[in-house]
N, C-alpha and C positions, 0 to 999 in steps of 0.2 A: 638944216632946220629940222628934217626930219629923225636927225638920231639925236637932237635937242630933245624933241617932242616925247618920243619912247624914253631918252635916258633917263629926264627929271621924275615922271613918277615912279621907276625904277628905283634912283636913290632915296624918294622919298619913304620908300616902303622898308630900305636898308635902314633908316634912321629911324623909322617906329619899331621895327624890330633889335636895337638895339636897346633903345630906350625899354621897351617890354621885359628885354633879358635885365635888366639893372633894376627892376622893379617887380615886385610881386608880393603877396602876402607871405608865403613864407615857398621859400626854393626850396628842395630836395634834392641835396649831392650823391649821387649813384658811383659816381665816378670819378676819375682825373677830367674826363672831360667838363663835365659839369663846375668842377671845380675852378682849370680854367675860362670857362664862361664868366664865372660869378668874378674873378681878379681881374678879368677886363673893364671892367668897372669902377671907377674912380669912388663911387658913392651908390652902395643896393642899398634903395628902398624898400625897406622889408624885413623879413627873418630869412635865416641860414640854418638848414639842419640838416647835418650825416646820417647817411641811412646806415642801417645797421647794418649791413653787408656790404659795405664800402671796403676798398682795396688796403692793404697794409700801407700808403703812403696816399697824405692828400697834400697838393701842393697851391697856398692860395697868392703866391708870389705873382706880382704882374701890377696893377694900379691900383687896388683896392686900398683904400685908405679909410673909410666907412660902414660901416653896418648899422641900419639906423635903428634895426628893433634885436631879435635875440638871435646869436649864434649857439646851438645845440648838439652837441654832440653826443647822443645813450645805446651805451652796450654795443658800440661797432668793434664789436672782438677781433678784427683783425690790424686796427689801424695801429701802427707802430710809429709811426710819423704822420707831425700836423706840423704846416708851416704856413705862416704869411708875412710874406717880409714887406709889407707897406702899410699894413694894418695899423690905425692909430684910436680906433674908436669902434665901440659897441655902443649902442644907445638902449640896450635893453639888458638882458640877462646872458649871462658866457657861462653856461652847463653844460660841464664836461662829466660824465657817469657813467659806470661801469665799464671804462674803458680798460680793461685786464693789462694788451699790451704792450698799453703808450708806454714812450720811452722818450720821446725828443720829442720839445714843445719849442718853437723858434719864431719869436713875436718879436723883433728886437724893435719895433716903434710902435707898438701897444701904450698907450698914458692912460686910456680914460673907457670905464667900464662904467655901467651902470649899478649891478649885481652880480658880483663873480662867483658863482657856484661848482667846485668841485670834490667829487665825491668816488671813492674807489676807485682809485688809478694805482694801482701797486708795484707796477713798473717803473713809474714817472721820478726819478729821482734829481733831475736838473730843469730848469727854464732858462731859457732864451730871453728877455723881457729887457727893453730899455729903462726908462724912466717915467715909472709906473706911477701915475699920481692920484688919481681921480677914481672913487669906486666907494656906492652908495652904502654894499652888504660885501663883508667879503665870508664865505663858508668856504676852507677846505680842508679835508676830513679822510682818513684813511688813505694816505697816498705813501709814498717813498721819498717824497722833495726833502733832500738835505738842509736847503738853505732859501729861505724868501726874501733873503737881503733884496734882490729885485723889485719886490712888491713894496713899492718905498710910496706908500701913500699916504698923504697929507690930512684928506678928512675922511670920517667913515660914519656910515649910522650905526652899523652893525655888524662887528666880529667876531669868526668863530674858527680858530686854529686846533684841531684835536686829532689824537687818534695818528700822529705822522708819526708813526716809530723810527726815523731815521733822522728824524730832524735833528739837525745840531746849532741854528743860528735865525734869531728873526731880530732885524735891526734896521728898525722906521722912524722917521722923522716925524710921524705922524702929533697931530697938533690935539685935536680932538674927533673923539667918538662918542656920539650925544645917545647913545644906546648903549646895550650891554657889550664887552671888551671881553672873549674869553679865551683863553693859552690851555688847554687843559690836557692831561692824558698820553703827551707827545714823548717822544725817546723815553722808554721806560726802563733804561741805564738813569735818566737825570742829567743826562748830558748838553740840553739846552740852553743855550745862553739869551736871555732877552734883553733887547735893548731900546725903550722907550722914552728916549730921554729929552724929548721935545714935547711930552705929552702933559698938557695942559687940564685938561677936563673931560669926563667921562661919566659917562650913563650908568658905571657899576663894571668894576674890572674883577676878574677870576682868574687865577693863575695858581698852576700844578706843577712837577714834574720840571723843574726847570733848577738849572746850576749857580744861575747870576739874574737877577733881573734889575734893571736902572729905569728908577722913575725921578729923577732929580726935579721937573719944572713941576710934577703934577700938583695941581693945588686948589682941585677939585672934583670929589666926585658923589654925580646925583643919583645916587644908591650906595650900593656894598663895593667893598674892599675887602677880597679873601684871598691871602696866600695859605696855599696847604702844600702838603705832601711833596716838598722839594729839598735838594741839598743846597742851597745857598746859606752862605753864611750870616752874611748883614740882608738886613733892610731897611733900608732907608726913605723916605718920603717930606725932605728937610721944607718944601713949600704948602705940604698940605694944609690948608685949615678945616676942612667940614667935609663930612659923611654925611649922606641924608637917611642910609639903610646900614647900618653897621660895618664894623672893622672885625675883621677875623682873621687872626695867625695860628695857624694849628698842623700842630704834626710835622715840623720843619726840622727835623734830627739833627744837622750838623750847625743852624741857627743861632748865633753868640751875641747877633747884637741888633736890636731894633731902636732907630730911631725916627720920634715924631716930635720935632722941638714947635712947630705950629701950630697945631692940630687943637681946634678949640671947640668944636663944638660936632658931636655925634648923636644922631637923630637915631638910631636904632641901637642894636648892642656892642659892646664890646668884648670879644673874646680873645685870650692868647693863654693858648693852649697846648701841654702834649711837645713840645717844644723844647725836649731835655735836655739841650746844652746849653739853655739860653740862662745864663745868671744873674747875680748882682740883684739890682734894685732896677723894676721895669718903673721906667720914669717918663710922666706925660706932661712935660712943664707947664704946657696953656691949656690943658682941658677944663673948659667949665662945667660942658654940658655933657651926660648921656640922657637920651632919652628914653632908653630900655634898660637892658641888665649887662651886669657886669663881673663878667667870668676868666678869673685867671687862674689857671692850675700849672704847676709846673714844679721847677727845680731851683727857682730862684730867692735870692734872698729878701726880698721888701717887694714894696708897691707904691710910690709917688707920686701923687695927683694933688700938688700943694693951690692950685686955684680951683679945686672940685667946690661948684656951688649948689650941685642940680645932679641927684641919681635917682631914676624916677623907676629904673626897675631893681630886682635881686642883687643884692652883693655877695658874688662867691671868690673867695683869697685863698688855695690851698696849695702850700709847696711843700717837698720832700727835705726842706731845709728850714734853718731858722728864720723865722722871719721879723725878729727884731721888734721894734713897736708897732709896725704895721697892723694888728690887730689891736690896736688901742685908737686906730681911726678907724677900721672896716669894721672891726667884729659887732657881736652887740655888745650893746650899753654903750661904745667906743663914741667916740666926738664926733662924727659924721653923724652916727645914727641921733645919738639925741641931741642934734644940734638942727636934725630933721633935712641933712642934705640928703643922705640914704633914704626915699620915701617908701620903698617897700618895709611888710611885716618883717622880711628874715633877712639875715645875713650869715653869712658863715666864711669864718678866718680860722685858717688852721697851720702852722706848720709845725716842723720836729720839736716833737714833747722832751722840752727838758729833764723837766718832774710834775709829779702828778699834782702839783698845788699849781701851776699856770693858771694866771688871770690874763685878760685883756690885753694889761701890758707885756706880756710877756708872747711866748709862739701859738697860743691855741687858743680856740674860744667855742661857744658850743655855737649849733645853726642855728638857733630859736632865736628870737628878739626876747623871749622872755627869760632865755636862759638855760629853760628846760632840755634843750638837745643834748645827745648824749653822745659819742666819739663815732660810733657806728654811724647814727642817723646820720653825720653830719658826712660824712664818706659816703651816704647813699646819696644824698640830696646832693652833692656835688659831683658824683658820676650821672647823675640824673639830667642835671642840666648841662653838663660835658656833653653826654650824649644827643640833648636836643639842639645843640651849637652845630655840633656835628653833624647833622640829619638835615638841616636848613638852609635858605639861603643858597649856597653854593651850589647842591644836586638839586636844587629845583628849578634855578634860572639854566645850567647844563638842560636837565631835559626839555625847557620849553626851547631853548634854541635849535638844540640836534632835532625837534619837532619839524622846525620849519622845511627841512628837504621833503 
C-alpha cells in the first residue's frame, strides 16, 4: 500500500510533464535532443522553431504526426539535414529561410500545410514529400529544387514559384487557385516544363521562362492571363471562356501557334505581342467582348474576331507582314469602327506597304480615326501602347506577391 501511495503521485507528475513537453506556445529546438522531445509526440500543440545555431542534422523521426500552429526554420546556417518521417500536418505556416546548407529535406507523409513558405535555400535541390495535397499559399523562391512533382496539390489560394534556377519540371493536378497563380523567372536556359492540366480556375495566372506549359481544363480565370518570355511553342487553352483582367502573350520567340476556340468574353485588354514566329491569321472564333484595348503587333498575316460585337478600348494591328483585309475591319474608317464596335477615337492597322496608294483595304492605314496620322505617328502610338502592355499587369501582381515574405 505504501509504494501505491508514493508511486501514483509520482506517475502523475510523469504525465503532466509529458503533456507540458507536447504543448506550448511556441518550442525552441537547440538540439537533437530537443528535437527528439518534440517527435515523441503524436500531436505538439503549438509552434516549432530551429534556432539558429542548431546542429547540421535535425532529426524529427519518432510519432510526430502534428504540428498544430507554425514550423519555422530562419538562417540556421549549419543545418544540412531536416527530417520527420511521420509528419502528416502543419496547421499553421512551414518557413524555411535563409537556410544556405540544406540539402536533404525528407517528409515522405507530409499532405497538408497550411502556408508553405520557402525562401533561400540554394543547396536544396530534391524533396522527400509523399502525397502532397492540401496548402492554403504555397511561396518558394530562390532555391535549387529540380523538380516539385511532389508538391502535387489540389487547391491553393495562393502561388508563387520563382527565381529556381534549376528547376526543370512542375506537374500538379491542381483543380483551382482562387488567387493569383505565378511560375515566373525559374531556369533561365527556359528549360521548364509546366503541367497544369487539371486546372479549372484561377485568380489570375502569370507565367515566364518555361519550355511547355499545359492548361487543357482551364476555363476560367478571375483576372489576367500572361505568358511572356518563354520558348514554348503552342498555347493552348481549348476550354477557356472569360478573362475578367486581360490576356497577354508577349515575347514568346519560338511561339507558332495560339489557340483559344472558346474564349468569348475579356473584361480587360487584350495583348499578343513581340511574338516573331507566331504567323498566319491570329484567330479568336467566339470573342464578343473586350472590355479594354486591343494590341497585336507581330509578324503575322491577318487578325480574326468574326463574332467581335464590343471593343470598348484602342485598336492597335501592326505586323511586319501583309495583312490582307484585316485593316478594312480594324483600321479606321474600316467596318468595325463605323459600325461603332471599336468605341475608341483611334485605331491603328498597319502592315507591309505594298505601294504608296494603300487604302484600308489593303496592308496599311494611318492611326487617327480621322485619317490624319501619318506612317511615323502610327509606329510611335503603337510602340507606345506595346510598351504600356508591357509595363503592366504582369510586374505589378510579381512585385505585390514577392511583397508578401
Amino acid at each position: 500500500m505504501s509504494i501505491i501511495k508514493y508511486a501514483l503521485p509520482l506517475l502523475a507528475a510523469a504525465n503532466v510533464a509529458i503533456a507540458q513537453s507536447c504543448s506550448a506556445s511556441t518550442t525552441t529546438i537547440q538540439n537533437q535532443g530537443d528535437a527528439s522531445a518534440v517527435a515523441a509526440c503524436t500531436t505538439f500543440s503549438g509552434s516549432v522553431a530551429v534556432a539558429t545555431g542548431a546542429p547540421s542534422m535535425l532529426s524529427f523521426d519518432g510519432e510526430l504526426t502534428t504540428i498544430t500552429e507554425d514550423f519555422t526554420i530562419v538562417n540556421a546556417s549549419n543545418l544540412d539535414s531536416l527530417s520527420a518521417g511521420s509528419l502528416q500536418k502543419v496547421g499553421g505556416m512551414f518557413r524555411m529561410f535563409g537556410l544556405t546548407t540544406l540539402s536533404s529535406l525528407t517528409m515522405p507523409d507530409l499532405s497538408q500545410v497550411d502556408d508553405l513558405r520557402w525562401q533561400t535555400l540554394p543547396a536544396l535541390q530534391g524533396i522527400t514529400f509523399g502525397s502532397f495535397e492540401t496548402a492554403s499559399n504555397i511561396f518558394i523562391q530562390d532555391t535549387a529544387i529540380q523538380k516539385l512533382d511532389q508538391l502535387n496539390v489540389k487547391m491553393a489560394n495562393t502561388i508563387n514559384v520563382a527565381n529556381n534556377q534549376f528547376l526543370t519540371s512542375i506537374d500538379w493536378d491542381i483543380t483551382n487557385c482562387t488567387g493569383a497563380f505565378n511560375v515566373n523567372s525559374n531556369n533561365a536556359n527556359g528549360g521548364l516544363t509546366a503541367s497544369f492540366s487539371s486546372l479549372q480556375s484561377v485568380g489570375g495566372l502569370f507565367v515566364s521562362n518555361v519550355s511547355s506549359l499545359e492548361l487543357g481544363a482551364l476555363s476560367n480565370v478571375n483576372g489576367s492571363l500572361a505568358v511572356s518570355g518563354s520558348s514554348i511553342k503552342s498555347l493552348a487553352c481549348p476550354n477557356l471562356t472569360m478573362t475578367t483582367n486581360g490576356l497577354t502573350i508577349s515575347n514568346n520567340q519560338q511561339l507558332t501557334n495560339i489557340s483559344f476556340p472558346m474564349l468569348k468574353e475579356d473584361n480587360g485588354n487584350v495583348a499578343v505581342i513581340n511574338n516573331n514566329n507566331l504567323g498566319g491569321v491570329l484567330t479568336f472564333p467566339a470573342l464578343t467582348t473586350i472590355r479594354g484595348a486591343l494590341n497585336c503587333t507581330g509578324s503575322f498575316s491577318g487578325l480574326s474576331i468574326p463574332k467581335l460585337n464590343l471593343l470598348q478600348g484602342q485598336s492597335t494591328v501592326v505586323s511586319t507582314k501583309s495583312l490582307g483585309k484585316t485593316c478594312a475591319a480594324f483600321g479606321p474608317g474600316g467596318s468595325l469602327v463605323s459600325s461603332g464596335v471599336i468605341r475608341a477615337k483611334k485605331s491603328t492597322c498597319r502592315g507591309a506597304t505594298k505601294s504608296s496608294n494603300n487604302n484600308n483595304n489593303d496592308d496599311s492605314s494611318s492611326s487617327s480615326s480621322s485619317g490624319g496620322g501619318s506612317g511615323s505617328s502610327s509606329s510611335s502610338a503603337a510602340r507606345r501602347l506595346e510598351g504600356a502592355f508591357a509595363s503592366t499587369g504582369i510586374l505589378g501582381v510579381f512585385a505585390a506577391v514577392l511583397g508578401m515574405f
